[in-house]
PyMOL Python script that loads the backbone (N, CA, C, O; Angstrom):
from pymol import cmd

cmd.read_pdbstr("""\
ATOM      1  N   UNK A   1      82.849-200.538 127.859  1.00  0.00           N
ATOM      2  CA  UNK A   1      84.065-199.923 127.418  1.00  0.00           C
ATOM      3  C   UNK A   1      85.030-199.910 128.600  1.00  0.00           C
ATOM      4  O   UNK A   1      84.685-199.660 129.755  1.00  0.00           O
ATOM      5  N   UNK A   2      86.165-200.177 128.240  1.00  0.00           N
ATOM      6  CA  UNK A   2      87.044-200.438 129.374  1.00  0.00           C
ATOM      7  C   UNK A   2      88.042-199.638 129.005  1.00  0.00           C
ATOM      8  O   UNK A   2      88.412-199.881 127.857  1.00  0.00           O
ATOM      9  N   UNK A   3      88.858-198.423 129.751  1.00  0.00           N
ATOM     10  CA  UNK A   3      89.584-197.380 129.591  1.00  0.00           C
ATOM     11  C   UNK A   3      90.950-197.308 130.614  1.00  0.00           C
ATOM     12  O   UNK A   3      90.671-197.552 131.788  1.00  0.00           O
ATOM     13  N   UNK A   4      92.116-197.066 130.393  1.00  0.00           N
ATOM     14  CA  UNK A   4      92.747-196.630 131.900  1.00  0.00           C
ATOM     15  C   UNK A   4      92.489-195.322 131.881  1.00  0.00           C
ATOM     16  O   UNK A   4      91.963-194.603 131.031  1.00  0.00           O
ATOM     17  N   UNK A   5      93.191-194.996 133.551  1.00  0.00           N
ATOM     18  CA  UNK A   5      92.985-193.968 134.106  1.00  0.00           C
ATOM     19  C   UNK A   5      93.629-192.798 133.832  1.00  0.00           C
ATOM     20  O   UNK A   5      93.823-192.026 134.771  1.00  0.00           O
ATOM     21  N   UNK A   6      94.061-192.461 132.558  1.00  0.00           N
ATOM     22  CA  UNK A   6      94.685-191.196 132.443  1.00  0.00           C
ATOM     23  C   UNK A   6      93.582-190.277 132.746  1.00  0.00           C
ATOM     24  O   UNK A   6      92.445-190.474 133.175  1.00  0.00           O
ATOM     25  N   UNK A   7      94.479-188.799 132.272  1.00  0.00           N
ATOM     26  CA  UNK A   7      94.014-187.519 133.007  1.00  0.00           C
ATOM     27  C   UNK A   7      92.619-187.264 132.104  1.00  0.00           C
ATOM     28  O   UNK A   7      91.498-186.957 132.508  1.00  0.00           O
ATOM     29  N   UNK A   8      93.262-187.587 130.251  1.00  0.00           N
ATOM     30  CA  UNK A   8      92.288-187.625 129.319  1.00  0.00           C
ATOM     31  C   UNK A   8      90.836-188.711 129.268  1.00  0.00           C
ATOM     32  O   UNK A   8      89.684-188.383 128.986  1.00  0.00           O
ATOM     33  N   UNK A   9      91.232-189.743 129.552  1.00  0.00           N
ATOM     34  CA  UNK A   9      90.071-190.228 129.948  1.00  0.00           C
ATOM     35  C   UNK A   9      89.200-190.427 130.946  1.00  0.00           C
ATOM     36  O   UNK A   9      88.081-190.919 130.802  1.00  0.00           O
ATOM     37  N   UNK A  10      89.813-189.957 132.247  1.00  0.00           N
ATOM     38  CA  UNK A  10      88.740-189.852 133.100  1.00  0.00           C
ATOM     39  C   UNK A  10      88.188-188.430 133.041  1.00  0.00           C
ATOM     40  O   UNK A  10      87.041-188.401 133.487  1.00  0.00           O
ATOM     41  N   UNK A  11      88.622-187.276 132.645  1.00  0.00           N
ATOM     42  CA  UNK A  11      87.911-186.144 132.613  1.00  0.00           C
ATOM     43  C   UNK A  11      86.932-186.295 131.095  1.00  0.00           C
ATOM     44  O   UNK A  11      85.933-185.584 130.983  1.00  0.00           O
ATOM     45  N   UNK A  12      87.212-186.995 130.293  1.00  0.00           N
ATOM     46  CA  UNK A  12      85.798-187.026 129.399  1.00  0.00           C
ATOM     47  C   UNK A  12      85.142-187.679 129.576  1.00  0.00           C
ATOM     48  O   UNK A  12      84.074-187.291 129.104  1.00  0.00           O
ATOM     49  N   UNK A  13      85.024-188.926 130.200  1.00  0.00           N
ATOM     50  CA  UNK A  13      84.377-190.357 130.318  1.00  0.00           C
ATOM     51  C   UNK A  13      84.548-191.007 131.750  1.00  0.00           C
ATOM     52  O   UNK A  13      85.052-192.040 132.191  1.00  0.00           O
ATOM     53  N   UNK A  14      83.852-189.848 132.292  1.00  0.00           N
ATOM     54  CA  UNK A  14      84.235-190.313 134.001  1.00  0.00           C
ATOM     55  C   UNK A  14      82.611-190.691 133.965  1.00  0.00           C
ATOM     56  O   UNK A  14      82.138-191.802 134.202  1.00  0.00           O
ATOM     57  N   UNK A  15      81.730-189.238 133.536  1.00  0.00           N
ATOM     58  CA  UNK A  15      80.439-189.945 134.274  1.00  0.00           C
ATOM     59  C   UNK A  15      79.621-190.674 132.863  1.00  0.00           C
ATOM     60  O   UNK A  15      78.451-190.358 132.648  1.00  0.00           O
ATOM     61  N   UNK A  16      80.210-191.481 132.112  1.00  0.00           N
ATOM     62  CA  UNK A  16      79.544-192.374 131.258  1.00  0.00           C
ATOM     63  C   UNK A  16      79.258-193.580 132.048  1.00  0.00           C
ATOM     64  O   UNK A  16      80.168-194.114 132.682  1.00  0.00           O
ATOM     65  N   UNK A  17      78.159-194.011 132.056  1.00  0.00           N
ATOM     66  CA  UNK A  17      77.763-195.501 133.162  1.00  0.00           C
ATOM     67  C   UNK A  17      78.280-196.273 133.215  1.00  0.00           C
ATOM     68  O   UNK A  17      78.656-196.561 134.351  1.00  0.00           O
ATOM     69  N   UNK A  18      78.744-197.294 131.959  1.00  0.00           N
ATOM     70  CA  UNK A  18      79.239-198.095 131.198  1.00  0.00           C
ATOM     71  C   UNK A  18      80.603-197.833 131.280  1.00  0.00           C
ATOM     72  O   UNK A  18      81.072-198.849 131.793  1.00  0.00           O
ATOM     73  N   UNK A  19      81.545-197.012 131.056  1.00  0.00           N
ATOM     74  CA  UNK A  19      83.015-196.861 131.206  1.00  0.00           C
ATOM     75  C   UNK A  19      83.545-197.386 132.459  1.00  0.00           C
ATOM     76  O   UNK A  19      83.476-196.947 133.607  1.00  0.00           O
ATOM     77  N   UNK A  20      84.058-198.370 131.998  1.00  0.00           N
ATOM     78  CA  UNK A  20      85.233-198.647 133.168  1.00  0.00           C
ATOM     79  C   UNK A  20      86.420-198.201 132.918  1.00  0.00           C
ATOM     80  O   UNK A  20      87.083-198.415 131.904  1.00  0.00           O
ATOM     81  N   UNK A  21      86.785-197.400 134.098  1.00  0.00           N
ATOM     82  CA  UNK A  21      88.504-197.085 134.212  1.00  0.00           C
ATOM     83  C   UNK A  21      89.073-197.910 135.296  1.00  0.00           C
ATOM     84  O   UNK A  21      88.502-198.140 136.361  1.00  0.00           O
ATOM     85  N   UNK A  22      90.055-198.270 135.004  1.00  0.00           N
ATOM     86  CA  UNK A  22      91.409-199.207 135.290  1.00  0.00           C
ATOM     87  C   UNK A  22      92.560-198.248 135.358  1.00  0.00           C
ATOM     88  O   UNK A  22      92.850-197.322 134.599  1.00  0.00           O
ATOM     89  N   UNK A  23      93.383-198.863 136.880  1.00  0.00           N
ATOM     90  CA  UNK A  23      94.551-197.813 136.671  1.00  0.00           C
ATOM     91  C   UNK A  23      95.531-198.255 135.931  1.00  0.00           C
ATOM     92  O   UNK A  23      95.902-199.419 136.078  1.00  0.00           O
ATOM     93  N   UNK A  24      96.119-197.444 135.028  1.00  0.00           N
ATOM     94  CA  UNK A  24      97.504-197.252 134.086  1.00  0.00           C
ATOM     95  C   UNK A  24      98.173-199.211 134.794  1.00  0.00           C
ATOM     96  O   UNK A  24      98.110-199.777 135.885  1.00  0.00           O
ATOM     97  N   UNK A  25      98.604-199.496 133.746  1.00  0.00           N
ATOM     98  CA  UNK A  25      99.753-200.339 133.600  1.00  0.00           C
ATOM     99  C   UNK A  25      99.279-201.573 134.924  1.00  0.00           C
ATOM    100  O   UNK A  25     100.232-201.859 135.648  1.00  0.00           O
ATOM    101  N   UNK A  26      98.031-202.240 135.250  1.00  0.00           N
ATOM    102  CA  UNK A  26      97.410-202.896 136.163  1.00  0.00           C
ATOM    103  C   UNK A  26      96.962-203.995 135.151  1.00  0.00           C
ATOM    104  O   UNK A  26      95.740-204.046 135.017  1.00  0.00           O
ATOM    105  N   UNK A  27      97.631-204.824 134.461  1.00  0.00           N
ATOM    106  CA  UNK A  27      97.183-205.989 134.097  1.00  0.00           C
ATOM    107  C   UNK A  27      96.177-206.750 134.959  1.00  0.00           C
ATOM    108  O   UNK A  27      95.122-206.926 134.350  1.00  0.00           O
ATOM    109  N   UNK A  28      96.187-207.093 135.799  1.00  0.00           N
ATOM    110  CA  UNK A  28      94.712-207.853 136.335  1.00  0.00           C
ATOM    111  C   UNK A  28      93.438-206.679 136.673  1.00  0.00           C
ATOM    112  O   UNK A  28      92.275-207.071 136.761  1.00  0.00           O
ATOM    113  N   UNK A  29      93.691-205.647 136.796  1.00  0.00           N
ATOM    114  CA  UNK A  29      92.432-204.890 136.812  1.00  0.00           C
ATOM    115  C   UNK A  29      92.063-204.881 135.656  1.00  0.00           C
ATOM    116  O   UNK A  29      90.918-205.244 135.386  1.00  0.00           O
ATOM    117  N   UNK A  30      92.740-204.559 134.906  1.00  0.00           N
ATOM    118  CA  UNK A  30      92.253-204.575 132.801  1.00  0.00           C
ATOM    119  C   UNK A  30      91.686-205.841 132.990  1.00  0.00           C
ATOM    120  O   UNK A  30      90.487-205.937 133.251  1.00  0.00           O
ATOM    121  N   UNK A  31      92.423-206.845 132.887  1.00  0.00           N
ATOM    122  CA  UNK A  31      91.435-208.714 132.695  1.00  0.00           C
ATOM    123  C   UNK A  31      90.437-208.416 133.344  1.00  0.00           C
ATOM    124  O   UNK A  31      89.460-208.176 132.634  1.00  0.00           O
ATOM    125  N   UNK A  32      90.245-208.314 134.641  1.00  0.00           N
ATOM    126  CA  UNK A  32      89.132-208.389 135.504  1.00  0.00           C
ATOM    127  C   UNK A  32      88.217-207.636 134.800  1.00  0.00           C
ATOM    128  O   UNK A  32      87.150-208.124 134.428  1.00  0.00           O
ATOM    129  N   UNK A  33      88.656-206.043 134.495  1.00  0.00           N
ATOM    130  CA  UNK A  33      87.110-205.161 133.871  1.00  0.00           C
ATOM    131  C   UNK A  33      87.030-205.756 132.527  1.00  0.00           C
ATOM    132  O   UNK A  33      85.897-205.580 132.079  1.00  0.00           O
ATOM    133  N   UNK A  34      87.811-206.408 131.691  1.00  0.00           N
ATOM    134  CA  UNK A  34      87.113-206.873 130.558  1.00  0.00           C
ATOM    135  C   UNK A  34      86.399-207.797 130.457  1.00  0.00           C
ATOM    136  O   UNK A  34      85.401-207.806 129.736  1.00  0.00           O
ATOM    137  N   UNK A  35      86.897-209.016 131.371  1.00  0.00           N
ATOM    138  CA  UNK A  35      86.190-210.523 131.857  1.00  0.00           C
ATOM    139  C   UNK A  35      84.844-209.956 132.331  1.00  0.00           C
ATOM    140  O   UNK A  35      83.879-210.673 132.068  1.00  0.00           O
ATOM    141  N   UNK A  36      84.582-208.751 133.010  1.00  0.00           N
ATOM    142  CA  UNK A  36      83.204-208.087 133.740  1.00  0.00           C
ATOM    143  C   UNK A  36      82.770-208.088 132.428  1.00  0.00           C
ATOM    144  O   UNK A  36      82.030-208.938 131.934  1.00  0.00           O
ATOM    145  N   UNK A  37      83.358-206.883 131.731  1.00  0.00           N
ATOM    146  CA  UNK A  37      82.382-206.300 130.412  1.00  0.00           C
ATOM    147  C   UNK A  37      82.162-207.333 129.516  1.00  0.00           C
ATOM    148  O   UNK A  37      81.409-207.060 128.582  1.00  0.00           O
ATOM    149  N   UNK A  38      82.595-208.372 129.558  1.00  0.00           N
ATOM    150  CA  UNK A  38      82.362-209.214 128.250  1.00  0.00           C
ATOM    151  C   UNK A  38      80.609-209.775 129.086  1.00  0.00           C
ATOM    152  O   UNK A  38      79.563-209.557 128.475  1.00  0.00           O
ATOM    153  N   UNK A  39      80.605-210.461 130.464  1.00  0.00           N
ATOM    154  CA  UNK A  39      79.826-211.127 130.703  1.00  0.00           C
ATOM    155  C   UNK A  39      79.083-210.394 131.544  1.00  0.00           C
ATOM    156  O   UNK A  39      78.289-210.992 132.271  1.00  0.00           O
ATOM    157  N   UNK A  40      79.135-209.690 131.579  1.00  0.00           N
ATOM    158  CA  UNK A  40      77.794-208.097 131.518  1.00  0.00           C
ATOM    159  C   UNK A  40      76.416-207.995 130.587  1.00  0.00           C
ATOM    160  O   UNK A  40      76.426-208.753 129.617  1.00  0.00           O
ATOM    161  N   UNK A  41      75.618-207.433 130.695  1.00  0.00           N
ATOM    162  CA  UNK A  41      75.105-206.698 129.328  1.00  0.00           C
ATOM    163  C   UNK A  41      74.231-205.343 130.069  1.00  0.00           C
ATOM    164  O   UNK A  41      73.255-205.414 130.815  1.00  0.00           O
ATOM    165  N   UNK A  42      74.731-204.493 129.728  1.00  0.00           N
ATOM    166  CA  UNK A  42      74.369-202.974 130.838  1.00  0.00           C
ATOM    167  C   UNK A  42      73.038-202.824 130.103  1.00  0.00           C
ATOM    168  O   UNK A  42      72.971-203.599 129.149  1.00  0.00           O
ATOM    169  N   UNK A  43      72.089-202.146 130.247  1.00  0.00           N
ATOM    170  CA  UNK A  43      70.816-201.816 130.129  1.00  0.00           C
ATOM    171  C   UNK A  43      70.833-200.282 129.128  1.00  0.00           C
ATOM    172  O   UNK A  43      70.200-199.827 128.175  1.00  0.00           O
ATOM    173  N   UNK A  44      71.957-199.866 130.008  1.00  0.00           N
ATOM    174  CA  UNK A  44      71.974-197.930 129.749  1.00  0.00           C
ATOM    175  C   UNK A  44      72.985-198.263 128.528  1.00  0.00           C
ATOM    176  O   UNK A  44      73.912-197.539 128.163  1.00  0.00           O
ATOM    177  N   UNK A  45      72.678-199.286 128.072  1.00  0.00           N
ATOM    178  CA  UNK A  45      74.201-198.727 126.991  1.00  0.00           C
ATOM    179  C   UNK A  45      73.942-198.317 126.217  1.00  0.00           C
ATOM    180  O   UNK A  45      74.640-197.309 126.103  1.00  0.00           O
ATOM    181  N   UNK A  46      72.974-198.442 125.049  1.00  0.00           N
ATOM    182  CA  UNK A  46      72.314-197.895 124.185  1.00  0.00           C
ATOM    183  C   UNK A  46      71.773-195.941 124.296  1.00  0.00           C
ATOM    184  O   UNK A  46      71.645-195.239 123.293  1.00  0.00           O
ATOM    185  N   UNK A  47      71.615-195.599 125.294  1.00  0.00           N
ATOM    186  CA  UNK A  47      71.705-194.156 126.201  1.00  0.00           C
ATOM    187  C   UNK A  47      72.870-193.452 125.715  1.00  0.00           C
ATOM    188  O   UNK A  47      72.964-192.514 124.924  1.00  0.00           O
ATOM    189  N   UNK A  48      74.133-194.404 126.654  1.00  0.00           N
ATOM    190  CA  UNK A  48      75.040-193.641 126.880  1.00  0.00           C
ATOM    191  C   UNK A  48      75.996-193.724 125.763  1.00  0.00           C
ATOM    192  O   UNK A  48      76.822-192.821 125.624  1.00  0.00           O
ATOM    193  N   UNK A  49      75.954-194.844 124.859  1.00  0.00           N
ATOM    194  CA  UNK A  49      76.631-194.913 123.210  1.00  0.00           C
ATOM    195  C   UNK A  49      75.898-193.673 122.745  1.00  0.00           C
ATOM    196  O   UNK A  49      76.374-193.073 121.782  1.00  0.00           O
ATOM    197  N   UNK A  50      74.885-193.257 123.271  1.00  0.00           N
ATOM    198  CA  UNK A  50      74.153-192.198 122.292  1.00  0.00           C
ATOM    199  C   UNK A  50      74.765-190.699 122.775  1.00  0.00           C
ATOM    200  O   UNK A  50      74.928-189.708 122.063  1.00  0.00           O
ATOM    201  N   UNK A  51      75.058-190.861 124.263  1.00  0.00           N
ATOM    202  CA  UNK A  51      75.654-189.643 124.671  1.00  0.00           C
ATOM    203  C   UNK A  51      77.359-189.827 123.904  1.00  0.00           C
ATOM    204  O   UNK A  51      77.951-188.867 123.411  1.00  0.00           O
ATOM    205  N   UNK A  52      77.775-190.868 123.938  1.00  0.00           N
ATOM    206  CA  UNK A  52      79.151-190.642 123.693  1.00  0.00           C
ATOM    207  C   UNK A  52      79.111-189.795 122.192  1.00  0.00           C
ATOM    208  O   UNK A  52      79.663-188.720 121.956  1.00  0.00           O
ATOM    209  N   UNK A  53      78.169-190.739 121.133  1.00  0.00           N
ATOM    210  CA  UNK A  53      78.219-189.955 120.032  1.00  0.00           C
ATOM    211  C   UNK A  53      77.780-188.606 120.068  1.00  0.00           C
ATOM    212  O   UNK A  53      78.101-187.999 119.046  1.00  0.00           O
ATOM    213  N   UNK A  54      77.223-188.006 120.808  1.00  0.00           N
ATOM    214  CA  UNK A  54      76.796-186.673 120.844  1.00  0.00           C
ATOM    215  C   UNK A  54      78.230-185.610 120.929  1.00  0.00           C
ATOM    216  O   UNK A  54      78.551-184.531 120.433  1.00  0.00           O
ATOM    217  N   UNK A  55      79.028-186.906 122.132  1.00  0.00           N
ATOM    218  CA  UNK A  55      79.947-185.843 122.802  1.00  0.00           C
ATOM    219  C   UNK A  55      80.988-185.546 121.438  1.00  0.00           C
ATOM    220  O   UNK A  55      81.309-184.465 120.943  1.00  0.00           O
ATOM    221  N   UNK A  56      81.372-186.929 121.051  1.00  0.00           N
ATOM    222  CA  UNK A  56      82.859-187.138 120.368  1.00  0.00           C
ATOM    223  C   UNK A  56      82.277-187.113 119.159  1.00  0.00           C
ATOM    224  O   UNK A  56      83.252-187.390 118.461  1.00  0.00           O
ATOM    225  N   UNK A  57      81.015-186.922 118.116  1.00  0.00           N
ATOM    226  CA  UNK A  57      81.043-187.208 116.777  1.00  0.00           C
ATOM    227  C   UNK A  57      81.713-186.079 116.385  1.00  0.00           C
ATOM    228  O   UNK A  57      82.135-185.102 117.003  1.00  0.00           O
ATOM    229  N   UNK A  58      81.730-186.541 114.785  1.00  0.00           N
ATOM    230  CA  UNK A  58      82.295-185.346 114.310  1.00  0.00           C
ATOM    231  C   UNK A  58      81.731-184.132 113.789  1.00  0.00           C
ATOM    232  O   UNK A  58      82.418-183.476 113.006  1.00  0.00           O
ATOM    233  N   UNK A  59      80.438-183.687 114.147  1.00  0.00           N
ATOM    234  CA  UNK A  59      79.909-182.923 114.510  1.00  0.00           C
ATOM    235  C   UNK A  59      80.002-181.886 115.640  1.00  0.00           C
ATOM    236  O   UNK A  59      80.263-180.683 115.661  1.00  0.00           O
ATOM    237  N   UNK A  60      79.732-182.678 116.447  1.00  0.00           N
ATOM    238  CA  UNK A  60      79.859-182.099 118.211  1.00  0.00           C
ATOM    239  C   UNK A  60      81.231-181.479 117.687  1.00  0.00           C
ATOM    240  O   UNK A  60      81.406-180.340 117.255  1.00  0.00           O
ATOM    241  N   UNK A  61      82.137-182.482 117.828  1.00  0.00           N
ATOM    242  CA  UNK A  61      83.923-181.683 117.449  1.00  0.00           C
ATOM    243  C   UNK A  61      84.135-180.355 117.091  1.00  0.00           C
ATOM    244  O   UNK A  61      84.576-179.342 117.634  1.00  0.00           O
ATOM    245  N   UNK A  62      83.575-180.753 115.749  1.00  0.00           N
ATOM    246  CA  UNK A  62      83.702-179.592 114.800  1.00  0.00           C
ATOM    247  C   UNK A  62      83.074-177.816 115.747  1.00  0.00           C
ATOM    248  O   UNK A  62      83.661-176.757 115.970  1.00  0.00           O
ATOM    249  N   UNK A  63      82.246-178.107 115.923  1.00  0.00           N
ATOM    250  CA  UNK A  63      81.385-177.130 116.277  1.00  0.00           C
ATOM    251  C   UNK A  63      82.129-176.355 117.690  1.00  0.00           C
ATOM    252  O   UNK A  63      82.036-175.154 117.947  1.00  0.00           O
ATOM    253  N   UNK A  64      82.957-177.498 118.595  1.00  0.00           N
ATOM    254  CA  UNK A  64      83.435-177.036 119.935  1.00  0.00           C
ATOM    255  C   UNK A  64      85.112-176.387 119.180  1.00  0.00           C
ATOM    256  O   UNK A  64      85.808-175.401 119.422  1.00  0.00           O
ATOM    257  N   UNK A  65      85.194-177.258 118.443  1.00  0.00           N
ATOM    258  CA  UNK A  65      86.481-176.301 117.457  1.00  0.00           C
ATOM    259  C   UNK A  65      86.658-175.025 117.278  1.00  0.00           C
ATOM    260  O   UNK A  65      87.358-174.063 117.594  1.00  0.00           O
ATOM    261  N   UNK A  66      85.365-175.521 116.373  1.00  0.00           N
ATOM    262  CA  UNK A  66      84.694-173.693 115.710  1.00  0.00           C
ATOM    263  C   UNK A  66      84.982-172.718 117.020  1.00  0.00           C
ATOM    264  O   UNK A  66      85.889-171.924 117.272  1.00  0.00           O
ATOM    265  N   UNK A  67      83.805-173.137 117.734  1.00  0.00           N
ATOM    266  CA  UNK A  67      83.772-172.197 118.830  1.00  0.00           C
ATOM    267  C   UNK A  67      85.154-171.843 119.498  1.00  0.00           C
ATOM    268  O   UNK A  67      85.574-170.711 119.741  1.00  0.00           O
ATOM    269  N   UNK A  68      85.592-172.699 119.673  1.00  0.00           N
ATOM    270  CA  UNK A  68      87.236-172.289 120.035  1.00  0.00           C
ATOM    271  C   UNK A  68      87.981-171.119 119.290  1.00  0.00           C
ATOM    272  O   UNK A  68      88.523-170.163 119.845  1.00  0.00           O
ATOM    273  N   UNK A  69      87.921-171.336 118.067  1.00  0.00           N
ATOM    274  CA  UNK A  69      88.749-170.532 117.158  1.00  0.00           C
ATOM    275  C   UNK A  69      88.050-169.480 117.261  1.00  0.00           C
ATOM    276  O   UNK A  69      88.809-168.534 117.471  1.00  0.00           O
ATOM    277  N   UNK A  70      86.597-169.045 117.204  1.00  0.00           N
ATOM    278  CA  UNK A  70      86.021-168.040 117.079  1.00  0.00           C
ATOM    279  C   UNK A  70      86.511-167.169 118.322  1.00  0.00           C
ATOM    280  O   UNK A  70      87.009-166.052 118.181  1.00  0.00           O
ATOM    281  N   UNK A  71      86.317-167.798 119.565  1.00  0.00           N
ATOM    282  CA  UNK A  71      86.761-167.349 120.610  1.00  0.00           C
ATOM    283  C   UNK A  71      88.256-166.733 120.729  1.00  0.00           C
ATOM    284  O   UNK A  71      88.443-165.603 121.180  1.00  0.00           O
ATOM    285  N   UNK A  72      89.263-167.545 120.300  1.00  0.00           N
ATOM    286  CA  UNK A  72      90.463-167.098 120.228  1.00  0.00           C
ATOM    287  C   UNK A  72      90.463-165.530 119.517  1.00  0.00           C
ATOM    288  O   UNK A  72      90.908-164.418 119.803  1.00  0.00           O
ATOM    289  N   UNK A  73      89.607-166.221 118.309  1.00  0.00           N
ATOM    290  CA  UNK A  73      90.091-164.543 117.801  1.00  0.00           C
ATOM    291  C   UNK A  73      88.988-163.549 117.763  1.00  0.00           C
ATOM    292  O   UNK A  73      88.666-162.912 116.760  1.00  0.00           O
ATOM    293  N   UNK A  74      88.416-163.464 118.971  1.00  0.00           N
ATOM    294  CA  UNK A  74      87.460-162.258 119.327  1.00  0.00           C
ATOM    295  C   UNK A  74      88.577-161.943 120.799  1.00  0.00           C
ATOM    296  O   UNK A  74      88.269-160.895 121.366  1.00  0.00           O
ATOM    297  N   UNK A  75      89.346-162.426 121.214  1.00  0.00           N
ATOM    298  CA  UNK A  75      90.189-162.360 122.704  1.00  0.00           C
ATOM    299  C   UNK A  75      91.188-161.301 121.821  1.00  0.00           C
ATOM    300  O   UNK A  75      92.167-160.783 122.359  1.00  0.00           O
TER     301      UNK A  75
END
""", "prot")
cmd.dss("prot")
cmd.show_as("cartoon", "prot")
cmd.util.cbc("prot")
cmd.orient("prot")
């Protein structure tokens, strides 16, 4: 997975193995990490696809939502 470097994606998907971040608006760093990721094949990916779905399904979501709202209105 190849990402730039905003604020949002490196604070969710900094320590995923597999994520490459690229800085903002760097056309040859993007080619370069995709030309990598295409002719790659990572080992941990199957792992860390499993952590991503943990993090971002719509499950996980829901539930950090919930908890949010619940929180708001016990404050």
């Amino acid at each position: 997975m190849v990402v730039t470097d905003m604020l949002a994606t490196k604070d969710s998907l900094d320590d995923i193995t597999f994520v490459r971040i690229v800085p903002q608006k760097d056309v040859r760093a993007l080619a370069a990490a995709i030309n990598s990721e295409l002719s790659e094949v990572d080992e941990l990916l199957f792992f860390d696809r499993s952590r991503l779905v943990y993090r971002f399904g719509w499950d996980s979501i829901a539930e950090r939502y919930s908890n949010t709202l619940k929180d708001m209105q016990n404050s």
